[in-house]
C-alpha positions as CSV (number, residue, x, y, z in Angstrom):
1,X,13.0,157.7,16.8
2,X,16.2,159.4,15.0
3,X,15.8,163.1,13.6
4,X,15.8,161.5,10.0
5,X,13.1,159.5,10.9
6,X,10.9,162.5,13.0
7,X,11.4,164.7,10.2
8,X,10.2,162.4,7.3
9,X,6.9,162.0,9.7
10,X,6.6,165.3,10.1
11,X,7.2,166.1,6.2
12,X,4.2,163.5,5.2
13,X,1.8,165.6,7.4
14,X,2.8,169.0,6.3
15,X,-0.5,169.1,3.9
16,X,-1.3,172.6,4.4
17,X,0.4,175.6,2.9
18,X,1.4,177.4,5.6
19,X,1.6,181.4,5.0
20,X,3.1,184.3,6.7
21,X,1.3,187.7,8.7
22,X,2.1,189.7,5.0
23,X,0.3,186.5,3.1
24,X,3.7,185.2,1.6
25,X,4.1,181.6,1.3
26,X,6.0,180.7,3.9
27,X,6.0,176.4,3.7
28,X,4.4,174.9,0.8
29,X,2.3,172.0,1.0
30,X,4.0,168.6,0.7
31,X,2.2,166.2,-1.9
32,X,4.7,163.0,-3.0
33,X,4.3,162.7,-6.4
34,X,3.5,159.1,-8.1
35,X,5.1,157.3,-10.3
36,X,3.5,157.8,-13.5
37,X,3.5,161.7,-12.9
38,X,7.5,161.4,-12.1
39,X,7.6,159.8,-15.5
40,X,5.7,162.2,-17.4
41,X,7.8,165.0,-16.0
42,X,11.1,163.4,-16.4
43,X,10.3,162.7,-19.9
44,X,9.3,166.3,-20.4
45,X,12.7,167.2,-18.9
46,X,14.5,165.1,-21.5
47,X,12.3,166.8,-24.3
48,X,13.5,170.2,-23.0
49,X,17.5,169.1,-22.4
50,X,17.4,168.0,-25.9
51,X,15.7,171.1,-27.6
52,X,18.0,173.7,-25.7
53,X,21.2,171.2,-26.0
54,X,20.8,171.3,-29.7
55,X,23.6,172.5,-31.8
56,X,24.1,176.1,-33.4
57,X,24.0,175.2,-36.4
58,X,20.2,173.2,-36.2
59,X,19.3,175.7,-33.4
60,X,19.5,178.9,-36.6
61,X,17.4,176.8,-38.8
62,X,14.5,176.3,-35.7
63,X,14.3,180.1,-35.4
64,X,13.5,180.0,-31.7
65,X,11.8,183.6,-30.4
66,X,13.7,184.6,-27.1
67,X,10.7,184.4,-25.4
68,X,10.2,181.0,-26.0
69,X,13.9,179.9,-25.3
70,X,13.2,181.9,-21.7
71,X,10.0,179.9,-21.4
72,X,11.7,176.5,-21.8
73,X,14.3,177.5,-19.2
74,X,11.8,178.7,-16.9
75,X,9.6,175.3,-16.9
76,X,12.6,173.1,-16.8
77,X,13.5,175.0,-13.9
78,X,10.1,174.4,-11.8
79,X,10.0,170.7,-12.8
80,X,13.4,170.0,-11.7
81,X,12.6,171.9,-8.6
82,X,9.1,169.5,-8.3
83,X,11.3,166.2,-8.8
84,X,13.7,167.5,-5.9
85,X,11.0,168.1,-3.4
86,X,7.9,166.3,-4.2
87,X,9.5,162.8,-5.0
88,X,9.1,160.6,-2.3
89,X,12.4,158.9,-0.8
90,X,13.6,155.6,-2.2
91,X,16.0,154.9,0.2
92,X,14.1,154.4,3.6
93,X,15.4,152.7,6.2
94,X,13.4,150.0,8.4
95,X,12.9,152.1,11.1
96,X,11.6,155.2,8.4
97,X,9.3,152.3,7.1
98,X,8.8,151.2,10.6
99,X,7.1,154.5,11.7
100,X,5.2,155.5,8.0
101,X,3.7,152.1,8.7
102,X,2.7,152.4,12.1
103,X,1.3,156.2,10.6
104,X,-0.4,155.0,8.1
105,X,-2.5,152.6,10.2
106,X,-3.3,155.3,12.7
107,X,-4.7,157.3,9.6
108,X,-6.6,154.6,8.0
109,X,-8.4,154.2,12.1
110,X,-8.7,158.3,11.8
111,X,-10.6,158.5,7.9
112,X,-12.8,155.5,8.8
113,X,-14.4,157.4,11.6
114,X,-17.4,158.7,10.4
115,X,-17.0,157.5,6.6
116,X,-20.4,157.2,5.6
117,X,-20.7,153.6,4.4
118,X,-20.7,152.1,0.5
119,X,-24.5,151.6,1.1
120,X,-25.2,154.9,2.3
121,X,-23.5,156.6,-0.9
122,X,-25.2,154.4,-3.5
123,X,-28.5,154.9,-1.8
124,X,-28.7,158.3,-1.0
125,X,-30.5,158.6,2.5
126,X,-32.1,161.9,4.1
127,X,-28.8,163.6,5.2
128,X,-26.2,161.3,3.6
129,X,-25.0,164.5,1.1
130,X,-24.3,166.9,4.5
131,X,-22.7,164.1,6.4
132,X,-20.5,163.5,3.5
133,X,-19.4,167.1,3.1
134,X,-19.1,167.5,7.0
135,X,-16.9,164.4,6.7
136,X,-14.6,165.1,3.5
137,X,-13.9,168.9,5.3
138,X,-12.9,167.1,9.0
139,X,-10.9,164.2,7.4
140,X,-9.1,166.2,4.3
141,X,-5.5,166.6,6.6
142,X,-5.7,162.7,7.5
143,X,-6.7,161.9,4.1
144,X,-3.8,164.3,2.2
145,X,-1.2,162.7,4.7
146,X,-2.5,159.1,4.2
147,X,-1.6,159.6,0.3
148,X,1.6,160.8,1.1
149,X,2.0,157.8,3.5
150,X,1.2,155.1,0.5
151,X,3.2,157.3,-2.0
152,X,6.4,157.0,0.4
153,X,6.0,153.5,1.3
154,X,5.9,152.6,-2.3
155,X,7.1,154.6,-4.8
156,X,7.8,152.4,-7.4
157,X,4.1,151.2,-7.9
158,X,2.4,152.3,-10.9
159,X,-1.3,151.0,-9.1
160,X,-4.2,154.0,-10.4
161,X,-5.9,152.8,-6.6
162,X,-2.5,153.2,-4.6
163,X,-3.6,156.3,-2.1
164,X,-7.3,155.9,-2.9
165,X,-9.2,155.8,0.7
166,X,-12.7,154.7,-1.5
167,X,-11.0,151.3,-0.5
168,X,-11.0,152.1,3.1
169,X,-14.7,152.9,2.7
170,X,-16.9,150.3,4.9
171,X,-20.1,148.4,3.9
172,X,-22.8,147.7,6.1
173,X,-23.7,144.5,4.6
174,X,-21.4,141.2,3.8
175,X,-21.8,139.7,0.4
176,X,-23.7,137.1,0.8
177,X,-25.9,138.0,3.3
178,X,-29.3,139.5,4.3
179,X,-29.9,143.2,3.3
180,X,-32.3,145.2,4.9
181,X,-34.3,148.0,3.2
182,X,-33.6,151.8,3.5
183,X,-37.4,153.5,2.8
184,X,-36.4,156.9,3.7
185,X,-33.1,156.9,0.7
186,X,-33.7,157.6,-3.1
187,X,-32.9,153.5,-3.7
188,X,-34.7,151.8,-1.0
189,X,-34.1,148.4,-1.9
190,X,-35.9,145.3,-0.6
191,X,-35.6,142.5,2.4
192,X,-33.4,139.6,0.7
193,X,-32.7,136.1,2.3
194,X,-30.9,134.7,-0.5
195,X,-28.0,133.7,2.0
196,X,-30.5,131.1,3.4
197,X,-30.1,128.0,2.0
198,X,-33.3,126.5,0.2
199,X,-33.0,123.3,2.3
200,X,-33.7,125.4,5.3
201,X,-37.1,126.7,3.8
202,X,-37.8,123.1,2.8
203,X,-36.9,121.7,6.1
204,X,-38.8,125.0,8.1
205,X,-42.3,124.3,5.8
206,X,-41.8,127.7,4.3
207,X,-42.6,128.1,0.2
208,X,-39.3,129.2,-1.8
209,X,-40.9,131.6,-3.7
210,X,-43.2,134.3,-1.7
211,X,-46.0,135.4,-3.7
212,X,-45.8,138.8,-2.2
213,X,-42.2,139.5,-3.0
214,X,-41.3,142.0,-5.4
215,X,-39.7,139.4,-7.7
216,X,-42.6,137.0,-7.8
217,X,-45.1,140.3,-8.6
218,X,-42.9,141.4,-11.1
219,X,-42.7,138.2,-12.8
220,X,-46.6,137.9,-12.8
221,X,-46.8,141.6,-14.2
222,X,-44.4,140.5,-16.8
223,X,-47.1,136.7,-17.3
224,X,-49.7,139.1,-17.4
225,X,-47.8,141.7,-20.2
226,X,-47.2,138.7,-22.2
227,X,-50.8,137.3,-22.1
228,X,-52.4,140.4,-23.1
229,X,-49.9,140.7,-26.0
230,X,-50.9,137.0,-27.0
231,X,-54.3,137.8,-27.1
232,X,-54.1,141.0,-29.0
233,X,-51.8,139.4,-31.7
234,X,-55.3,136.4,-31.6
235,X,-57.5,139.0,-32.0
236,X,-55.8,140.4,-35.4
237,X,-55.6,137.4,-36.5
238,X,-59.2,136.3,-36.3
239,X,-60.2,139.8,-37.5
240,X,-58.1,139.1,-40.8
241,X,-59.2,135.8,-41.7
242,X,-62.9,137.1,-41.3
243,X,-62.4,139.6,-43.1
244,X,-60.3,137.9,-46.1
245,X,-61.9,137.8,-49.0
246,X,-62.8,134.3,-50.2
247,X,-61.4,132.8,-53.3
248,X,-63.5,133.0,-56.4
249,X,-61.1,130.5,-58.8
250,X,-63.6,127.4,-60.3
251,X,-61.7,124.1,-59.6
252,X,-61.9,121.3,-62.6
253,X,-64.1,118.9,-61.6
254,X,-63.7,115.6,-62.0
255,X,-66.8,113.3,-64.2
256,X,-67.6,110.8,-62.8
257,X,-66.1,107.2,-64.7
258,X,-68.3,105.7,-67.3
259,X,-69.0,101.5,-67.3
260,X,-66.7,101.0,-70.1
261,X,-63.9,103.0,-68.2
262,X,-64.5,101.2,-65.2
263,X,-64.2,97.6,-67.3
264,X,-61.5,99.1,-69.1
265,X,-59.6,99.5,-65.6
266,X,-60.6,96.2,-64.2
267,X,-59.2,94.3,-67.0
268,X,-55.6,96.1,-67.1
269,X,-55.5,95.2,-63.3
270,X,-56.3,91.4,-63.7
271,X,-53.8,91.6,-66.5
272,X,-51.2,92.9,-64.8
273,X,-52.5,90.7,-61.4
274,X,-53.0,87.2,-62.3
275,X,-54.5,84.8,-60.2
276,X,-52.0,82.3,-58.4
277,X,-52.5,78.3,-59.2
C-alpha cells in the first residue's frame, strides 16, 4: 500500500475530534460531504461571489452595513474552507478504491455485530431499547467511517440511502416464511404458516382454516357484530310498523252490476265476437 493510499484510509477513520492537554482542537473530525450538500454550498458560494463582485455603482444603491459585507466574507470563507477538506476525492486510483473497498466490507462485518435485528426494533422486546443504545455508543466510530467509506467511493451519487447502515440491518425472518411469536415484546405477533402450500394441508388431512386461529376468531367476532346489527335494525323495524298508525281514508266501493248492465255487456261482446260459420 502507497502513502497516498494509507493516508486516505487513515483520513476516512479520523471520526473523532481529536483535542489537545489545554482543550484546543487539535484535528477535526473528518465527515465527507454528499453530493447534494456540496451543491447547496457551492451554490451559496456563487450567491455570495456575485453579491460582493457587484459593481460600485449598484453596490451604493444596495447600502450594504460593514457588518454585513464582513459577514459575507467571513461565511464564504468557512465554506470554501468546508469544500477543500470535507469533499471526498474524485480522482481515486484502483488501488485507493481497492483498499476503501476492502474497508468498507470489514466495517459492514464490524456494525452487523450485535445490530439488533428489523424484528426486534418493530416489536419492542424486554431490553431491545438498552441493547440498542449499548450498540449505537460501541459501533458510532465504525458507523461514522463506513459513511465516509460510501461517500468516497461514490461521490457523484445523489442516493438519500447512500451511507445509511438501516440497510445493513438483519431480519430474523425471510419473506415468505414462517414467523414465530415474540410474547414477552409490546407487538407479539402470531405463529403463521402461510409459506405452506395448501396442497400440503390437503394432502396431510389438515383443515385450511383453523378455528382457533386469530384470523378465523376474528372473522367470527366480526359474523357475530354483523348479526347483532341485523337483528337490531329487525327489531326497529317491527317496532315501527306496529306501532304505525293505520290508514283511516274510505275507499269507493264498487256496486255490484245490475241485470240490465250485465245484458247490456253480453250483447256488445257478441257484437263485437260473432260466431264463426
Amino acid at each position: 500500500m502507497n502513502p497516498g493510499t494509507e493516508e486516505l484510509v487513515k483520513k476516512v477513520q479520523s471520526v473523532t475530534n481529536i483535542f489537545n492537554s489545554e482543550g484546543d482542537l487539535v484535528k477535526p473530525a473528518v465527515r465527507f460531504l454528499t453530493m447534494p450538500e456540496r451543491v447547496d454550498r457551492e451554490n451559496e458560494l456563487a450567491t455570495i461571489d456575485e453579491f460582493l463582485n457587484q459593481p460600485p455603482a449598484i453596490m451604493r444603491t444596495l447600502h450594504p452595513t460593514p457588518e454585513r459585507l464582513t459577514n459575507l466574507r467571513q461565511r464564504r470563507k468557512r465554506i470554501k474552507n468546508e469544500l477543500e477538506k470535507s469533499s471526498p476525492p474524485t480522482n481515486l486510483s484502483g488501488e485507493e478504491k481497492d483498499a476503501l473497498y476492502k474497508l468498507e466490507k470489514e466495517l459492514k462485518a464490524e456494525i452487523r455485530d450485535g445490530m439488533l435485528p428489523w424484528e426486534d426494533m418493530i416489536r419492542n422486546p424486554v431490553g431491545a431499547v438498552d441493547h440498542n443504545v449499548k450498540w449505537q455508543r460501541a459501533k458510532k466510530s465504525a458507523i461514522l467511517a463506513f459513511k465516509n467509506v460510501r461517500r468516497a467511493l461514490n461521490p457523484d451519487s445523489e442516493d438519500k440511502d447512500l451511507a445509511n447502515v438501516e440497510m445493513l440491518r438483519p431480519r430474523r425472518y425471510v419473506a415468505g416464511g414462517d414467523s414465530i411469536p415474540m410474547l414477552d415484546s409490546e407487538a407479539p405477533g402470531h405463529i403463521s404458516y402461510s409459506h405452506i402450500p395448501d396442497d400440503n394441508w390437503v394432502g396431510a388431512g389438515l383443515p385450511l382454516v383453523n378455528e382457533n386461529s386469530p384470523l378465523a376468531q376474528m372473522e367470527k367476532r366480526d359474523k357475530t357484530q354483523r348479526e347483532m346489527e341485523l337483528e337490531k335494525e329487525n327489531a326497529e323495524l317491527r317496532a315501527a310498523l306496529k306501532t304505525k298508525p293505520v290508514s283511516t281514508v274510505k275507499t269507493k266501493s264498487r256496486k255490484p252490476w245490475s241485470e240490465k248492465s250485465k245484458q247490456a255487456a253480453r250483447d256488445r261482446y257478441a257484437a263485437q265476437h260473432p260466431p264463426q260459420p
